[in-house]
Backbone as XML, in Angstrom:
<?xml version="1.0"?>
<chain id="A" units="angstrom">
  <residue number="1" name="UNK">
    <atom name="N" x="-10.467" y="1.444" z="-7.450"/>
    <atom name="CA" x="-9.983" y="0.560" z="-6.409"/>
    <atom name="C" x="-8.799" y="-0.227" z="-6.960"/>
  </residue>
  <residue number="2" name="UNK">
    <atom name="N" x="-7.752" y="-0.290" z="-6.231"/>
    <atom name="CA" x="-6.519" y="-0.815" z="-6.555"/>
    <atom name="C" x="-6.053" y="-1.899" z="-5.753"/>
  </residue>
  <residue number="3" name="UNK">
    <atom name="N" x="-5.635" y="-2.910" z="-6.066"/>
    <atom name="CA" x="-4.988" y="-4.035" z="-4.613"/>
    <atom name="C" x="-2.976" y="-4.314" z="-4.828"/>
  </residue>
  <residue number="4" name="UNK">
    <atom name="N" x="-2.794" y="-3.389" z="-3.795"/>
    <atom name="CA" x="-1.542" y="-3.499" z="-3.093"/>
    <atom name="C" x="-0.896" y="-4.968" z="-2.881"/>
  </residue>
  <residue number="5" name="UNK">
    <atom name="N" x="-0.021" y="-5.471" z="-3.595"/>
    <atom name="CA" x="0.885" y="-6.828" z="-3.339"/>
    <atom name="C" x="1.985" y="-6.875" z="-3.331"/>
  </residue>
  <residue number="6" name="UNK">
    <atom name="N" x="2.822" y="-7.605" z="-2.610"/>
    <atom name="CA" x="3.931" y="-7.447" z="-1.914"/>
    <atom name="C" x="4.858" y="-7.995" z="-3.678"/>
  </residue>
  <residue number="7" name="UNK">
    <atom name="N" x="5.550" y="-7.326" z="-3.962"/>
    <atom name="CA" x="6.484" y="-7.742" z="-5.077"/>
    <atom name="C" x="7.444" y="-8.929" z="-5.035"/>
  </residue>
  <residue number="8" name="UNK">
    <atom name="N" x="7.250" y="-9.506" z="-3.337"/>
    <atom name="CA" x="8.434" y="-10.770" z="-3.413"/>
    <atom name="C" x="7.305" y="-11.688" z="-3.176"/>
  </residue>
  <residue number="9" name="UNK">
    <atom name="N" x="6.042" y="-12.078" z="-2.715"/>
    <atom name="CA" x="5.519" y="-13.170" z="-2.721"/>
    <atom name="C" x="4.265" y="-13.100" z="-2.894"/>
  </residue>
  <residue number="10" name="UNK">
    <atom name="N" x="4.002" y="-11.785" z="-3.818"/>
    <atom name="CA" x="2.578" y="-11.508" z="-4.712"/>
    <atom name="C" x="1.703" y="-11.479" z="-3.408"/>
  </residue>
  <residue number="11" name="UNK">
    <atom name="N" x="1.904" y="-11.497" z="-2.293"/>
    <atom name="CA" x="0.451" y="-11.967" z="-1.350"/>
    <atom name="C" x="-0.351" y="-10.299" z="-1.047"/>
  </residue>
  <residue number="12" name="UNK">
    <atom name="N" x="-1.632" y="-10.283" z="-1.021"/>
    <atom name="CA" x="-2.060" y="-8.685" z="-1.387"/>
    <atom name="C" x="-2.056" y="-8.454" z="0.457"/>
  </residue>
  <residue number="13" name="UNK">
    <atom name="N" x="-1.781" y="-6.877" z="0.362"/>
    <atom name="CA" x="-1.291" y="-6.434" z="1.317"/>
    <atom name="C" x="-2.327" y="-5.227" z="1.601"/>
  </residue>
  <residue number="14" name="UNK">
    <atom name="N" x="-2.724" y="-4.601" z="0.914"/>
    <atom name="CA" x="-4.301" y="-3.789" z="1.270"/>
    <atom name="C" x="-4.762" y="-3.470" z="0.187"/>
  </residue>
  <residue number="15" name="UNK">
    <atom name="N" x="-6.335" y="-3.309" z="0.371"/>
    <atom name="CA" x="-7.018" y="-2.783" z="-1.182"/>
    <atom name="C" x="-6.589" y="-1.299" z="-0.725"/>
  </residue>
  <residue number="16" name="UNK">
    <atom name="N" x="-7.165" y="-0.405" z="-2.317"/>
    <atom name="CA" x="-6.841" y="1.413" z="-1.660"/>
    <atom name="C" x="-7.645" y="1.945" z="-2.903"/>
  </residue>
  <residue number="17" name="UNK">
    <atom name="N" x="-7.632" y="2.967" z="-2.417"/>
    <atom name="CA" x="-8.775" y="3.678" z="-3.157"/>
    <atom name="C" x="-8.090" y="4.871" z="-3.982"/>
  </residue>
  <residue number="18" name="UNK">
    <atom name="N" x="-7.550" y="4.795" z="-4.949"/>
    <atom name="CA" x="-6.549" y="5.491" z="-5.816"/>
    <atom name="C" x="-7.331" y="6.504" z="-6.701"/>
  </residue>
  <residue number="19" name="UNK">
    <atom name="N" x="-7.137" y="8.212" z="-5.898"/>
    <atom name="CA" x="-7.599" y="8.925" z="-6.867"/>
    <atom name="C" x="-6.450" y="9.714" z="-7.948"/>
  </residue>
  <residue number="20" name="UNK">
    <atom name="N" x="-6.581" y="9.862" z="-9.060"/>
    <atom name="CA" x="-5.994" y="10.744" z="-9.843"/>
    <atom name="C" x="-4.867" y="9.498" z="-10.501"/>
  </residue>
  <residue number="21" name="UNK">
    <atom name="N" x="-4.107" y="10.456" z="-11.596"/>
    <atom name="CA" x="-2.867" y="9.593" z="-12.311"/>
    <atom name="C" x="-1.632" y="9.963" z="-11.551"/>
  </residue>
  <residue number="22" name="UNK">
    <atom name="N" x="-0.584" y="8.626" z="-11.726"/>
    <atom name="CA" x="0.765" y="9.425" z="-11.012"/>
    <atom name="C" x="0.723" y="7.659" z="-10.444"/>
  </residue>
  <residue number="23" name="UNK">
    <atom name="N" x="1.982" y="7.565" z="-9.913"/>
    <atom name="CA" x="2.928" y="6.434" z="-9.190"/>
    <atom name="C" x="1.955" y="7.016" z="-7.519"/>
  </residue>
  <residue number="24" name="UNK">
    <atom name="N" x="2.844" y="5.871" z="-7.108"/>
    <atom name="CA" x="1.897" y="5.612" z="-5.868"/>
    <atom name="C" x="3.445" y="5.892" z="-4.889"/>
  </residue>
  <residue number="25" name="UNK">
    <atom name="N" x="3.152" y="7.021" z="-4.519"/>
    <atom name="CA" x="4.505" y="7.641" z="-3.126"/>
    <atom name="C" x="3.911" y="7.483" z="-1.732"/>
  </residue>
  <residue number="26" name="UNK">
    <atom name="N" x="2.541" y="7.675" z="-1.949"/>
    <atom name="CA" x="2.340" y="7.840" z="-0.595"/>
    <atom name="C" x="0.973" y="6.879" z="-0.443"/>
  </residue>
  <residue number="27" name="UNK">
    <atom name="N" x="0.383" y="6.377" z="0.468"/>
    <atom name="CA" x="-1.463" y="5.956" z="0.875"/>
    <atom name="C" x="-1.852" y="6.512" z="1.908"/>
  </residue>
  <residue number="28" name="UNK">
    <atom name="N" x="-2.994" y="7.436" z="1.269"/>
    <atom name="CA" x="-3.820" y="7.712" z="2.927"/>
    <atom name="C" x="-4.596" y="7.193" z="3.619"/>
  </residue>
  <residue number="29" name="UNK">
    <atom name="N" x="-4.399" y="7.364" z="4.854"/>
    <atom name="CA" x="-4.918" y="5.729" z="5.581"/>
    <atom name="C" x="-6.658" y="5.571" z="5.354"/>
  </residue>
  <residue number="30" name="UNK">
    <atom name="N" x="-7.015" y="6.911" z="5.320"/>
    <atom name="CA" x="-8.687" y="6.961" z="5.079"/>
    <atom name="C" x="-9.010" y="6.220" z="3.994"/>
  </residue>
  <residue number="31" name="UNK">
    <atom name="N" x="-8.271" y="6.156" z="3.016"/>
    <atom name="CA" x="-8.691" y="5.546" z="1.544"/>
    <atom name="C" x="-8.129" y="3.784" z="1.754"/>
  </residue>
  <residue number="32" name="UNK">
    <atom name="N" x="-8.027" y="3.222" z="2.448"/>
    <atom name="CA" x="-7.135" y="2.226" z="2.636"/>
    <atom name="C" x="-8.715" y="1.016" z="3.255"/>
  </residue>
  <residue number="33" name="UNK">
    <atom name="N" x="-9.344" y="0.666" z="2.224"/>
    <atom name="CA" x="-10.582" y="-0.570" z="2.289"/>
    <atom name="C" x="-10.380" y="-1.356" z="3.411"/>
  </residue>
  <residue number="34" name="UNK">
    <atom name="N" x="-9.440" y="-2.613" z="3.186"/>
    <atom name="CA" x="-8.959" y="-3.098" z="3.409"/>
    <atom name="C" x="-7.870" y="-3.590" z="3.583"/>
  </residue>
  <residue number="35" name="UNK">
    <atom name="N" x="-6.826" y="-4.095" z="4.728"/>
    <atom name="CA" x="-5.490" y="-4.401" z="4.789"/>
    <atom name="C" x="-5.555" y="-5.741" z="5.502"/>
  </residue>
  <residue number="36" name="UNK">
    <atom name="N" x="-4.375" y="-6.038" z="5.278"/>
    <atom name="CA" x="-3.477" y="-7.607" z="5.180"/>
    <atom name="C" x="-2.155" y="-7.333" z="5.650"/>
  </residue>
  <residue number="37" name="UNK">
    <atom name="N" x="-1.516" y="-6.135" z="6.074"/>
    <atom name="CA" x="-0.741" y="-6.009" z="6.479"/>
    <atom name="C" x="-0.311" y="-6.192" z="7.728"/>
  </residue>
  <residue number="38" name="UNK">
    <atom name="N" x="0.849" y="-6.586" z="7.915"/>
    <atom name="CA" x="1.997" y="-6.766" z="9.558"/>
    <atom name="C" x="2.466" y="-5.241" z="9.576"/>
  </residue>
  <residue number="39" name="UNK">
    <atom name="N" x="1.785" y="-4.831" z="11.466"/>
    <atom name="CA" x="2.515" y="-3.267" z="11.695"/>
    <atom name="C" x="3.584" y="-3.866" z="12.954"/>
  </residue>
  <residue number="40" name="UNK">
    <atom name="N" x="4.619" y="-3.557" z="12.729"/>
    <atom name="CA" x="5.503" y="-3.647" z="13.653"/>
    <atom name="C" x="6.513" y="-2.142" z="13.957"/>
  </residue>
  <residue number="41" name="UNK">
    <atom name="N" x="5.530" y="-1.493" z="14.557"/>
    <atom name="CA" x="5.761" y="0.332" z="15.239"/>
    <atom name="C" x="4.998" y="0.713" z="13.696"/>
  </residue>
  <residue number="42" name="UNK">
    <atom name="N" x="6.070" y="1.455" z="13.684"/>
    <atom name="CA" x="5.764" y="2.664" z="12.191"/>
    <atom name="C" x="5.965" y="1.746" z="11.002"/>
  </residue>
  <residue number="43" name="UNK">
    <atom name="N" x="6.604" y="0.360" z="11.157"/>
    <atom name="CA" x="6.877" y="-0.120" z="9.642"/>
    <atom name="C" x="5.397" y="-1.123" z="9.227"/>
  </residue>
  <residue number="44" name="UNK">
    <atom name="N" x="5.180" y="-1.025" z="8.410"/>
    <atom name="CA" x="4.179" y="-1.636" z="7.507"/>
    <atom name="C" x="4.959" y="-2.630" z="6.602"/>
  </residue>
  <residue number="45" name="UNK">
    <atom name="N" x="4.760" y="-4.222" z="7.017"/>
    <atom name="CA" x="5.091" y="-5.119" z="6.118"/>
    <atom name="C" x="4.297" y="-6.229" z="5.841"/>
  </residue>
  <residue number="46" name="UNK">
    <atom name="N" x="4.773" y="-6.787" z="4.823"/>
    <atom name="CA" x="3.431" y="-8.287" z="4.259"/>
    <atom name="C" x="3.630" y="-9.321" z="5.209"/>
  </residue>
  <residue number="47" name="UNK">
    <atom name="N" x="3.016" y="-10.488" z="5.059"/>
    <atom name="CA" x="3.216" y="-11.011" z="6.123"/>
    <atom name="C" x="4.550" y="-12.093" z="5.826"/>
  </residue>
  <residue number="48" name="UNK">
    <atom name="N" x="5.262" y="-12.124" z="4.795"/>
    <atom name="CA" x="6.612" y="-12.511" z="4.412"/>
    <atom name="C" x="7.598" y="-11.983" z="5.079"/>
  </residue>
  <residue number="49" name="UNK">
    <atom name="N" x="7.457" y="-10.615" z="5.574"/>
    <atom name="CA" x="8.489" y="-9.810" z="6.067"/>
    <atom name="C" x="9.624" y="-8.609" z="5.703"/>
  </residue>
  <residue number="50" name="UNK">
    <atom name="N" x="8.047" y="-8.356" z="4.100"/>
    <atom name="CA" x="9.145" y="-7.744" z="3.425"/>
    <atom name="C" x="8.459" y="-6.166" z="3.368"/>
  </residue>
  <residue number="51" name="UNK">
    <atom name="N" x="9.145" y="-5.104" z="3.594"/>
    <atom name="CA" x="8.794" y="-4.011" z="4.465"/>
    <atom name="C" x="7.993" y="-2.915" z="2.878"/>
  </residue>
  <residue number="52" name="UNK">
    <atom name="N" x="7.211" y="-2.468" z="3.061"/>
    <atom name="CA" x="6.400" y="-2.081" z="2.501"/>
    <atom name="C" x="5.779" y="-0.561" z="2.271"/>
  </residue>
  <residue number="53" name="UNK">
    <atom name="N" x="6.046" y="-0.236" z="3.302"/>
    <atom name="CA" x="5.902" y="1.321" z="3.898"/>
    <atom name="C" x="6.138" y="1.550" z="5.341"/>
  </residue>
  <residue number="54" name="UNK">
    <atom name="N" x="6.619" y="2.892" z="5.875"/>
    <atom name="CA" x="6.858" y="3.769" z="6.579"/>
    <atom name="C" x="5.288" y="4.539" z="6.676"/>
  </residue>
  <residue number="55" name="UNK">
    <atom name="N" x="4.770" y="4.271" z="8.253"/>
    <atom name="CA" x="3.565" y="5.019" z="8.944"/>
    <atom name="C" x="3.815" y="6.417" z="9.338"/>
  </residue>
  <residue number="56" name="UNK">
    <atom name="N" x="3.360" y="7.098" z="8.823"/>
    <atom name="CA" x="3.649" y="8.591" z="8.897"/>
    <atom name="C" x="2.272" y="9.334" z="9.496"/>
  </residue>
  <residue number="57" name="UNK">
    <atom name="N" x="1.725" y="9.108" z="10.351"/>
    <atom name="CA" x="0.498" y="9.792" z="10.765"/>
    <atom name="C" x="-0.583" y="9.519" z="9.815"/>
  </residue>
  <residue number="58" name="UNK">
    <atom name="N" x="-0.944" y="10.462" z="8.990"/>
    <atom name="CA" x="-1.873" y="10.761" z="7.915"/>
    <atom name="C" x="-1.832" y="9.799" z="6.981"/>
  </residue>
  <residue number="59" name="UNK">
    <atom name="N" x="-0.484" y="8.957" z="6.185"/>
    <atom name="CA" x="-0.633" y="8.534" z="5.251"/>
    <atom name="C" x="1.204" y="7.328" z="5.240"/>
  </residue>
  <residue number="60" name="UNK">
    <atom name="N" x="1.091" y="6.494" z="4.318"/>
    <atom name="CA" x="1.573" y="5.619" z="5.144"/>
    <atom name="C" x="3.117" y="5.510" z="3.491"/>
  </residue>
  <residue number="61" name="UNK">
    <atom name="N" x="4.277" y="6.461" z="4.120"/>
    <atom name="CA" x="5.213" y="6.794" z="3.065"/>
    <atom name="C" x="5.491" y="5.301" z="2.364"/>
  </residue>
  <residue number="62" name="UNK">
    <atom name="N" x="4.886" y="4.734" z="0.883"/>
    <atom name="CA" x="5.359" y="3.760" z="0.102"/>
    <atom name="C" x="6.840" y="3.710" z="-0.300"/>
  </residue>
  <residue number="63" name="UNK">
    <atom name="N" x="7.551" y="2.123" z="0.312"/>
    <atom name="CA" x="8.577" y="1.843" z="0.049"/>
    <atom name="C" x="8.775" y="1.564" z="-1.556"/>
  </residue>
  <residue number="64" name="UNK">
    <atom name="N" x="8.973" y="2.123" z="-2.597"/>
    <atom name="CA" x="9.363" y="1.825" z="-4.015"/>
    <atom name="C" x="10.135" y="0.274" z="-4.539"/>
  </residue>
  <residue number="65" name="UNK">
    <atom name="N" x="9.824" y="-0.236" z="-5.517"/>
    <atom name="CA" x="9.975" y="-1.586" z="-5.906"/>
    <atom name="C" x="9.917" y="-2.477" z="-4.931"/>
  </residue>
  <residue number="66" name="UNK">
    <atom name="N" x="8.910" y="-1.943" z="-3.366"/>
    <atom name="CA" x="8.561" y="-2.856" z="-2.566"/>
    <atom name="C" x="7.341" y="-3.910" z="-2.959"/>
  </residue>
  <residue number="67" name="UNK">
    <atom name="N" x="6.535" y="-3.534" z="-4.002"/>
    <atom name="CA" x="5.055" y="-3.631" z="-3.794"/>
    <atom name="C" x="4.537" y="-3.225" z="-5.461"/>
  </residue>
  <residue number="68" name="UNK">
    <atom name="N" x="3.839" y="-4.194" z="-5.865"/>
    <atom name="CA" x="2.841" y="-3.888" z="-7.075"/>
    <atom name="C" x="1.477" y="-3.885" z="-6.649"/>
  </residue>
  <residue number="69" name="UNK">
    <atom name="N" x="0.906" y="-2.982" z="-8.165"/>
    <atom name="CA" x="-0.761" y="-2.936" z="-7.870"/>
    <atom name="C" x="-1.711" y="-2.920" z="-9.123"/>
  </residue>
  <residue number="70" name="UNK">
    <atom name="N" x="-2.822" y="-3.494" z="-9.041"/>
    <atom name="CA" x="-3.027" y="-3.594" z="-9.828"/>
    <atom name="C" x="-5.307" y="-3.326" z="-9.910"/>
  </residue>
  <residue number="71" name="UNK">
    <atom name="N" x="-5.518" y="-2.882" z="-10.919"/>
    <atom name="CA" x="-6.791" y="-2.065" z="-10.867"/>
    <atom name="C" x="-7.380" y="-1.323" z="-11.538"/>
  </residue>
  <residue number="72" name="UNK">
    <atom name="N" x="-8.143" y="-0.815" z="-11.098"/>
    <atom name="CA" x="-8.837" y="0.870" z="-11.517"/>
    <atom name="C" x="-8.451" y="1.995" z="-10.811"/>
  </residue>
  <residue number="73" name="UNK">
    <atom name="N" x="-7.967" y="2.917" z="-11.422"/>
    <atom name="CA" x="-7.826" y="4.422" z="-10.723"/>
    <atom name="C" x="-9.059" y="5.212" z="-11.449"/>
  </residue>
  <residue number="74" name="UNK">
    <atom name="N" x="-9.789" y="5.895" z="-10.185"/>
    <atom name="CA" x="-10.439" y="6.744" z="-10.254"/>
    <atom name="C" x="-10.264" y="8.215" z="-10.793"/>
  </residue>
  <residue number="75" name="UNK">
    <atom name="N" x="-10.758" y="9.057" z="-11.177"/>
    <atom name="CA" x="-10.430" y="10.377" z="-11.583"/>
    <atom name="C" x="-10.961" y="11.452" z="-10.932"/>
  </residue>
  <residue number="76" name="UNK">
    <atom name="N" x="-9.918" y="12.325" z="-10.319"/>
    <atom name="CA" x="-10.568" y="13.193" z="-9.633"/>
    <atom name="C" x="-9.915" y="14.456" z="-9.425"/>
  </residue>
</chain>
């Protein structure tokens, strides 16, 4: 389990359920605990306003040096 925070005002933005090693490109919404996030259409942002990911159906495309995380990754 990993918790998603917005990189400009640390405020956590969803827990997620992180299997395997590797950077975080994408979240699938099934694995997604809990959220704290603002949806405004397809964009996913914190509640600062600072944009976070792109909603793509299945899984929700991570904006890069939008967002830190911090946790346990699972192995699978």
């Amino acid at each position: 389990m990993i918790v998603i925070e917005c990189a400009k005002c640390r405020a956590k933005v969803f827990k997620y359920l992180k299997v395997g090693k590797g950077r975080i490109l994408h979240c699938w919404k099934e694995r997604i605990i809990e959220g704290c996030s603002v949806r405004e259409g397809n964009e996913i942002k914190c509640q600062c306003g600072n944009l976070i990911g792109i909603d793509e159906r299945k899984w929700i495309k991570m904006k890069q040096r939008s967002f830190t995380y911090s946790g346990t990754r699972t192995k699978g």
